[in-house]
Each structure stands twice: as structure tokens, then as C-alpha cells.
C-alpha positions in Angstrom: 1.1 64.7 18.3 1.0 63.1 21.3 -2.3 62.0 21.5 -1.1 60.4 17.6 1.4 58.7 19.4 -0.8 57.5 22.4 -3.4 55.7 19.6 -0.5 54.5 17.3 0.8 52.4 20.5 -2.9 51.4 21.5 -4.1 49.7 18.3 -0.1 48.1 18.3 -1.0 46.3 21.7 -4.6 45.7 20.5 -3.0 43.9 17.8 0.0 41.9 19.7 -2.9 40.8 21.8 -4.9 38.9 19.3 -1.9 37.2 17.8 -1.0 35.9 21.1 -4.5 34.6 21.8 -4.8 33.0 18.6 -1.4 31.3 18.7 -2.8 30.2 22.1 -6.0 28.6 20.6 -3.5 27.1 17.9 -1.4 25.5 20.3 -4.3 24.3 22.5 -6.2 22.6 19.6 -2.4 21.7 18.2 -3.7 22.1 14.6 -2.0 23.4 11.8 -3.7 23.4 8.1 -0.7 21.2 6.2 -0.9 22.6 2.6 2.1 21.4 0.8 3.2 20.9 -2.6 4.3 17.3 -3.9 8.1 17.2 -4.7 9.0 14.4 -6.6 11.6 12.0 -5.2 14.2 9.7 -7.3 14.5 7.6 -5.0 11.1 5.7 -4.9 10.8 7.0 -8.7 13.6 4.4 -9.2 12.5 1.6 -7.7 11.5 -1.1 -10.3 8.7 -2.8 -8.3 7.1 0.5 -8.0 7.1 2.0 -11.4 6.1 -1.3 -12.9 2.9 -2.3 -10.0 0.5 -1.2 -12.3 1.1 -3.6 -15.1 2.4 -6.3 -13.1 -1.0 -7.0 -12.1 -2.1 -7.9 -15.0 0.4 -9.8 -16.3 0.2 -11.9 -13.6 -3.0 -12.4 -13.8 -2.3 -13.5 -17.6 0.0 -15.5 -16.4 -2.3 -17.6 -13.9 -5.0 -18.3 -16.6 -2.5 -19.9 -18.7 -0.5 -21.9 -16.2 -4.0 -23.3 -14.5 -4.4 -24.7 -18.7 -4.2 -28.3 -18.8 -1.7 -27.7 -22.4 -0.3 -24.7 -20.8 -1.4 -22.3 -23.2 -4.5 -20.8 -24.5 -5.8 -18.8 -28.0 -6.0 -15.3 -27.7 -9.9 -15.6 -28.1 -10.3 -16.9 -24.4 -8.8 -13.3 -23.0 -9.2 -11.2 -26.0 -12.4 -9.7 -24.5 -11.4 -9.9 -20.8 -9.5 -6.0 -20.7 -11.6 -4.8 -18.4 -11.6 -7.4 -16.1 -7.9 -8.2 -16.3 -7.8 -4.1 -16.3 -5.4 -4.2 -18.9 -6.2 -0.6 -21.4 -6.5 -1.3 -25.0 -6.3 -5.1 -26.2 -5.5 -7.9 -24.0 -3.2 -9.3 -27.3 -1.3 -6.1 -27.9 -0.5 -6.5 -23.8 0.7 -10.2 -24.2 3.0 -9.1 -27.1 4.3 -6.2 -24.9 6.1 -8.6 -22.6 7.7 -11.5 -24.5 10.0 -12.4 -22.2 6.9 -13.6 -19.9 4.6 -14.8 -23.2 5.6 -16.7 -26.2 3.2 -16.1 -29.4 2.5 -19.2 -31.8 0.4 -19.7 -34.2 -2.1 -22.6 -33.2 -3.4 -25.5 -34.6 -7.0 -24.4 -36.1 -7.3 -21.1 -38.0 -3.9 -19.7 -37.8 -5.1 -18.1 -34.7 -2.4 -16.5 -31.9 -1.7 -18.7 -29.1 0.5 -17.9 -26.0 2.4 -19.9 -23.8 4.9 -19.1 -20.5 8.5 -18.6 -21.6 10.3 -21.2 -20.0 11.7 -18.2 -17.7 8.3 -17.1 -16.5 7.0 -20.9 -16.1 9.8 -21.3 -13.6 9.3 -18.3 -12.1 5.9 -19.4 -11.5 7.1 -23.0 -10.1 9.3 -20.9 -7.3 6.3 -18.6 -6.8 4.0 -21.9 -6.3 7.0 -23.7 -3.8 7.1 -19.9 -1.8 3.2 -19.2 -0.9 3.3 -23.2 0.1 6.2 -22.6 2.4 5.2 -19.1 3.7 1.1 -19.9 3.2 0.4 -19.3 7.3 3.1 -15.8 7.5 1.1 -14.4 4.1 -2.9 -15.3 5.5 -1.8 -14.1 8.7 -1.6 -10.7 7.1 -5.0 -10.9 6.0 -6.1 -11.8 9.8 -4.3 -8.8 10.7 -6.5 -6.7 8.0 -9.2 -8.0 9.5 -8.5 -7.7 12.9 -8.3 -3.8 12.5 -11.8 -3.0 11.3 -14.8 -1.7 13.3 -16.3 -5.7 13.9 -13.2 -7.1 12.8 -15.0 -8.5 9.7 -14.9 -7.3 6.3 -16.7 -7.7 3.0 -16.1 -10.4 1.0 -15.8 -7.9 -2.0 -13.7 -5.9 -0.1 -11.7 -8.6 1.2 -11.3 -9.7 -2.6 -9.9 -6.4 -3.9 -7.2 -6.6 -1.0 -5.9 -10.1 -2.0 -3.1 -8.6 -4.6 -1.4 -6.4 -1.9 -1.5 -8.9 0.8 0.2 -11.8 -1.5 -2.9 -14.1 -1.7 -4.0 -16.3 -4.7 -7.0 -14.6 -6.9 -9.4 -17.8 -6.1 -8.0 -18.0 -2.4 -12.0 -16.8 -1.3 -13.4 -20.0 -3.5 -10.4 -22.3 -2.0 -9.4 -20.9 1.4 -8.5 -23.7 4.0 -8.7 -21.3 7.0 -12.1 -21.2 6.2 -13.2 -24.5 6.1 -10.9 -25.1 9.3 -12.6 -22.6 10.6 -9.3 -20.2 10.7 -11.8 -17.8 9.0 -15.7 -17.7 9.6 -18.0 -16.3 6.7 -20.5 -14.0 8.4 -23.4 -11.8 7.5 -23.1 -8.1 7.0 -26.7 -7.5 6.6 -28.1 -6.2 3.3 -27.7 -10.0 1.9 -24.1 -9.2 2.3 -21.4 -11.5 3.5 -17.8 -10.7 5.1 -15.1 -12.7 6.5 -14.6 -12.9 10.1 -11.6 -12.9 12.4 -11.1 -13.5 16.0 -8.5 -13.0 19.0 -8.2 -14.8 21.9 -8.8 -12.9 25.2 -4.9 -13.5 26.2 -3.5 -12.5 22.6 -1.3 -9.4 21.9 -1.1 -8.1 18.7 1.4 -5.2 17.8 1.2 -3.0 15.2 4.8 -2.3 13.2 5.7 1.0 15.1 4.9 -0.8 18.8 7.2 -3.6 18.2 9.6 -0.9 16.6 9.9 1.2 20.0 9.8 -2.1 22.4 12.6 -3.4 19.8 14.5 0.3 20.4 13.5 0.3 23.9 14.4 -3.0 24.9 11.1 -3.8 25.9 9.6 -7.2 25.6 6.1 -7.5 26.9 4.8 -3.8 26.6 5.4 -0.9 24.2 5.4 2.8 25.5 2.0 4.9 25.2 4.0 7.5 23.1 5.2 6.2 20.1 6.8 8.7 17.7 6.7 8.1 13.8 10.3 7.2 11.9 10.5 10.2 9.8 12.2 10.0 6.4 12.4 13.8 4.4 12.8 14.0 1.1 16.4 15.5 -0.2 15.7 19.3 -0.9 12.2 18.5 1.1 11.8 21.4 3.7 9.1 22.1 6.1 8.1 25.7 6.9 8.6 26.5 10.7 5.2 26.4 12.5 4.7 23.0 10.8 7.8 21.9 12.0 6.5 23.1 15.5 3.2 21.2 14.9 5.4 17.8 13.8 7.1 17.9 16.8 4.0 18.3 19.1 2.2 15.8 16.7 4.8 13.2 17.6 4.2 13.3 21.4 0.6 12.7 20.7 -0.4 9.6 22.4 -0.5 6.3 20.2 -3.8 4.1 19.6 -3.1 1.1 17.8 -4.8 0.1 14.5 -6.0 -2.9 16.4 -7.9 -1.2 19.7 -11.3 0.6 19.8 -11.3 4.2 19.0 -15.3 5.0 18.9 -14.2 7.4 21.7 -12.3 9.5 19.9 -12.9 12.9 19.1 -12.5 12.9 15.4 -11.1 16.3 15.1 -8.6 15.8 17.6 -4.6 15.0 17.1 -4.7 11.9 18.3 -7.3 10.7 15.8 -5.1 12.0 13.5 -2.4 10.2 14.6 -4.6 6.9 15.0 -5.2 7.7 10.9 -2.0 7.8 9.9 -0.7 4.8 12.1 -3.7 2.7 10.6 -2.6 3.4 7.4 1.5 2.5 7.9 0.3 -0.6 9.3 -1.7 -1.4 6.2 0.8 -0.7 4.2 3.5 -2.4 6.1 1.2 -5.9 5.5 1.8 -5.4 1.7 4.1 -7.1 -0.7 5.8 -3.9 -1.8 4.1 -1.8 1.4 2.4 -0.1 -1.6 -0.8 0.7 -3.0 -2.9 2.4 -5.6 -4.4 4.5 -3.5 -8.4 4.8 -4.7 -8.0 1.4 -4.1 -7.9 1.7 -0.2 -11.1 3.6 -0.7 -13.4 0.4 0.2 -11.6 0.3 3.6 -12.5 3.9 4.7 -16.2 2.7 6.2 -14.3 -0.6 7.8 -11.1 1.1 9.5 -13.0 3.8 10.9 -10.9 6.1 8.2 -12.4 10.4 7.4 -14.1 11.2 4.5 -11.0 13.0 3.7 -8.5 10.3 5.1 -6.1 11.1 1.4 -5.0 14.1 3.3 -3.1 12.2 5.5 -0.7 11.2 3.0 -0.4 14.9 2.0 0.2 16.1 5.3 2.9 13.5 6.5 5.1 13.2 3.5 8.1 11.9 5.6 6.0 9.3 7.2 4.5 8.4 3.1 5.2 9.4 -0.4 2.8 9.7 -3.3 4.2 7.8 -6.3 2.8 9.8 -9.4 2.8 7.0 -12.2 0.4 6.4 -15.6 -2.3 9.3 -14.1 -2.7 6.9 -11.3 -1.5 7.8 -7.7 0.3 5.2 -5.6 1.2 5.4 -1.9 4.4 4.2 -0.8 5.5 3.5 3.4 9.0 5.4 3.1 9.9 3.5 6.2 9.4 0.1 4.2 12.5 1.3 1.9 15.0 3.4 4.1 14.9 2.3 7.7 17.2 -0.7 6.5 17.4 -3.1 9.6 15.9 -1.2 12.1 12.5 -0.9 11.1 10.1 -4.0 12.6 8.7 -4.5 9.3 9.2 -7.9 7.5 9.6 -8.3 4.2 6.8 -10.0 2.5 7.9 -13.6 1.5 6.5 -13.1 -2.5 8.4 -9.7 -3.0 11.8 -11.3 -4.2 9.3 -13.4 -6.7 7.1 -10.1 -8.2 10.6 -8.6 -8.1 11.6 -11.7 -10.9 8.2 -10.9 -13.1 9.6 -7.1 -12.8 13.2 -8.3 -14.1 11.6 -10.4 -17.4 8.9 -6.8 -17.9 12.3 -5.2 -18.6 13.6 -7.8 -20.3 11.0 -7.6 -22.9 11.5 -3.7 -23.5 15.2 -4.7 -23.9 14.1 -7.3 -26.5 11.3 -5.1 -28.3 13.9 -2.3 -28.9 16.4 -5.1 -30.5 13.7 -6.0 -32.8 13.5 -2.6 -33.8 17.0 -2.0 -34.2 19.8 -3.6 -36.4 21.8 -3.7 -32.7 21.7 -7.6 -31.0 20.2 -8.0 -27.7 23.9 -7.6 -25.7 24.4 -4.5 -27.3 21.1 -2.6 -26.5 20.8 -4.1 -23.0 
């Protein structure tokens, strides 16, 4: 019995030992495997700018072929076989009549064919957008230069550089009629492979400061240097609950030191926390130089190589969901800064100078459903809206 008793306690301390020593490798590599479930949020499922992104593209889009039109309108035969381009699913006429609050339908002079023109709300709404990007045109290619700035050479692909124009707030064409490039703002460069890229440089005496640095000097009441340690604003979900050791890992993840998007990192050890936290701080402040600090995310795919991002760099957003939330919308996953739309004032982040303007496309997109279920009803307009 006693000899029972003697083993029992033996193979109990045998046991106690290896937990300890593997919660003393966990701490030591400070790595916890995140595996959590997406919870669904109301309050970025609310917001209008996010639940429409996908066909605001488009329309605008639409919108710029017909106002560049001499007559300010066009047949549906000059777009009718652009869906794929203009990414629009089904038929580019059947979009068109989907909003017409944005596009009028006539019928035109030759062949009873469908033309569209700009209501006169969306052709003014494209005026103030026009009179905004002149006023704001240095603030919004700035944001590009910052893109730029934090990749590998600081240079990018022209391809790539074009599939980021839409987030940043930048004209379609702004590659075929970019100023900063012919003043030399910009430099067109070769990538090798017969490829070209756009170019950025810094001067030797120039600062830049990614969003969470001037957020702790701005806290700190520092004006020339931010701290080394820089901790992420966290925003939780309602109802959102992490389970304890992760909470133990968050806590030692946030005293990790800082690397700005915008220094080298080749030195890095790539399984280490502070890549990971060089990861995720690369991608708030690509996010934070958005128009709605949003994004499709298979779309940041072509930066991955460029930003020095993981294979893997989508479990990021999965593992920090109070630093980002994943915006579930048409089969398509968005990613959304949660700082961008609940730190208020206190967050360094400016507001993109074309948001209030997508925001008016976003206003006359709802408009239209309001008019397309009055045209099904026997109800006016007033009633239904």
C-alpha cells in the first residue's frame, strides 16, 4: 500500500514537472497558437460605407466614364461588355438600372437603344468630388509616398501600385497623368523582369511616423521622439471574450518592442513576437492611409512580397480581432481598422479628405433601393423611405 502510495506521488511530480517546463518554454518563446472563432459585430455591420464598398466601386467607376463624355452620357453598348473589367457580376445595364438615383436611363437617338446620363444629384456630387482631390491633391498622393515608403526598396510595381489607387483616394488614370512624376515627386524605375515600379525617396533628415508613434508622442506629450514600446489601442467586441492564457499572451505581446512600417526589418527573426508585432503595425498603418481604413482583403495580397508580409500574414487579422475586424459581406471578406471608427478624437489618424464624398455616392445607392421599392409598390416615395 505504501509503496502504491510512494509511485502515485512520483508520477504526480513527474507530471507537475513537465507542465512547468513547458509553460516555461511558452513564456520564453511568448507564443500562444490564437484560434478563435469570428463573432459578428453590429457595429461595423452598420456602417453604410462598409456594407456598400463593394459596389461602390463600380459605380464609380461608371460614373467616371460617363462624366469624362463630351455629351455626358453614353449607350449602353460602350460598357455593356465591360463586367469584368468594371467587376460588376451579371450585366453592366442591369447594374446601371440598380442605382437610379446615380444613373438616368433614356432612350437615345439611333435605334431606340438605352442611354445613361448622371442624375443631376450624382453630377454634382461629382463637381464637389473634382473641387476636393484639387484642394486635398498633395494630403491624398502623400499617402501613396507613404505606401511606398514602407516596402523592401521603397518601390512598388506599377501594377501593384494601380490596384491600390481606390483605397488610397487616387484617380483611375492618375499612373497615365501623375504630376509627381513628371516633377519628379515620383521616379518610374525598373523592377527587373521587363518590369517597372514607382519609386519614392526620403531625405536623410526626414521623420516619418507611422499612426500608433505619433499616437503615444500625442499621449505622451512627446514632440520629437516616440517611446520604443508602443502598445496597440485595443477595441473588444461587445460579448467578445478572450480565454485567459491569451489574455496573458496580449498583455506580454503589447510590451513587445515597436518597429515601424517605415524602418528595415531584414534582421528580424520571423518567428519571433516582435515580427509579429511589426506585421500587424504594417498592416494598421495601411489601413489607416485608406479612405474608409478598409479593404477587401485578397486585395492586399500583391503587397505581401513588397512589405516584407508571411505567407500566412491573414492570420494576423484573426489573431488580433481588437486591433481589426473582418467584415463578412457578398462571400467576400473585408478588413476594417477598429481604431479608425471608435477611438473618436484620440486616435492620430486623419480622416481621408474623399470619405465625406464616397459617403454622398453611399447616400444616393440607398436612395435608389428606396426608389426601386416605390416602383414596386402602390406606396409614394415619402411613405416607403
Amino acid at each position: 500500500m505504501l509503496l502504491l502510495l510512494v509511485n502515485r506521488r512520483f508520477r504526480e511530480l513527474v507530471l507537475c514537472y513537465h507542465k512547468n517546463l513547458a509553460f516555461s518554454r511558452t513564456q520564453k518563446s511568448n507564443y500562444v497558437d490564437v484560434k478563435m472563432k469570428w463573432m459578428k459585430d453590429p457595429l461595423y455591420d452598420s456602417v453604410n460605407i462598409l456594407l456598400k464598398s463593394k459596389e461602390l466601386r463600380p459605380l464609380i467607376s461608371l460614373k467616371n466614364i460617363i462624366s469624362k463624355e463630351p455629351t455626358g452620357c453614353i449607350p449602353i453598348s460602350a460598357v455593356s461588355k465591360q463586367n469584368r473589367i468594371l467587376e460588376v457580376s451579371g450585366k453592366v445595364a442591369g447594374f446601371l438600372r440598380r442605382y437610379p438615383a446615380v444613373f438616368e436611363e433614356f432612350t437615345g437617338p439611333k435605334y431606340n437603344l438605352p442611354w445613361f446620363k448622371l442624375t443631376q444629384e450624382a453630377a454634382d456630387l461629382h463637381h464637389r468630388e473634382c473641387k476636393v482631390y484639387a484642394a486635398h491633391r498633395s494630403e491624398i498622393v502623400d499617402r501613396l509616398r507613404r505606401l511606398i515608403l514602407m516596402s523592401r526598396e521603397r518601390s512598388l510595381p506599377l501594377r501593384t501600385v494601380q490596384g491600390m489607387l481606390w483605397y488610397l483616394g487616387l484617380p483611375e488614370d492618375y499612373l497615365k497623368n501623375s504630376e509627381e512624376i513628371s516633377k519628379g515627386y515620383f521616379q518610374i524605375v525598373d523592377m527587373g523582369d521587363g518590369e517597372q515600379g514607382l519609386s519614392a525617396s526620403i531625405c536623410s533628415n526626414e521623420q516619418v511616423f507611422s499612426v500608433l508613434q505619433r499616437n503615444a508622442m500625442k499621449s505622451n506629450g512627446i514632440l520629437h521622439s516616440p517611446p520604443s514600446v508602443i502598445e496597440f489601442p485595443l477595441f473588444p467586441s461587445k460579448g467578445f471574450r478572450l480565454k485567459r492564457k491569451i489574455e496573458l499572451w496580449l498583455e506580454e505581446f503589447q510590451k513587445v518592442e515597436y518597429v515601424s512600417p517605415y524602418e528595415t526589418f531584414s534582421s528580424l527573426d520571423p518567428n519571433s513576437d516582435i515580427s509579429e508585432k511589426r506585421v500587424a503595425g504594417v498592416l494598421h498603418e495601411l489601413l489607416s492611409l485608406f479612405v474608409d481604413n478598409s479593404a477587401e482583403r485578397r486585395r492586399l495580397l500583391c503587397l505581401k512580397k513588397h512589405l516584407g508580409l508571411p505567407q500566412k500574414f491573414h492570420m494576423v487579422f484573426e489573431r488580433h480581432p481588437h486591433i481589426f475586424y473582418l467584415l463578412l459581406k457578398s462571400k467576400t471578406c473585408f478588413v476594417v481598422l477598429k481604431e479608425a471608427y471608435c477611438a473618436g478624437s484620440e486616435t492620430a489618424i486623419e480622416r481621408h479628405p474623399l470619405l465625406g464624398v464616397r459617403e454622398g455616392y453611399v447616400r444616393l445607392m440607398i436612395e435608389s433601393e428606396a426608389i426601386l421599392r416605390s416602383r414596386r409598390s402602390t406606396k409614394p416615395l415619402e411613405e416607403i423611405s
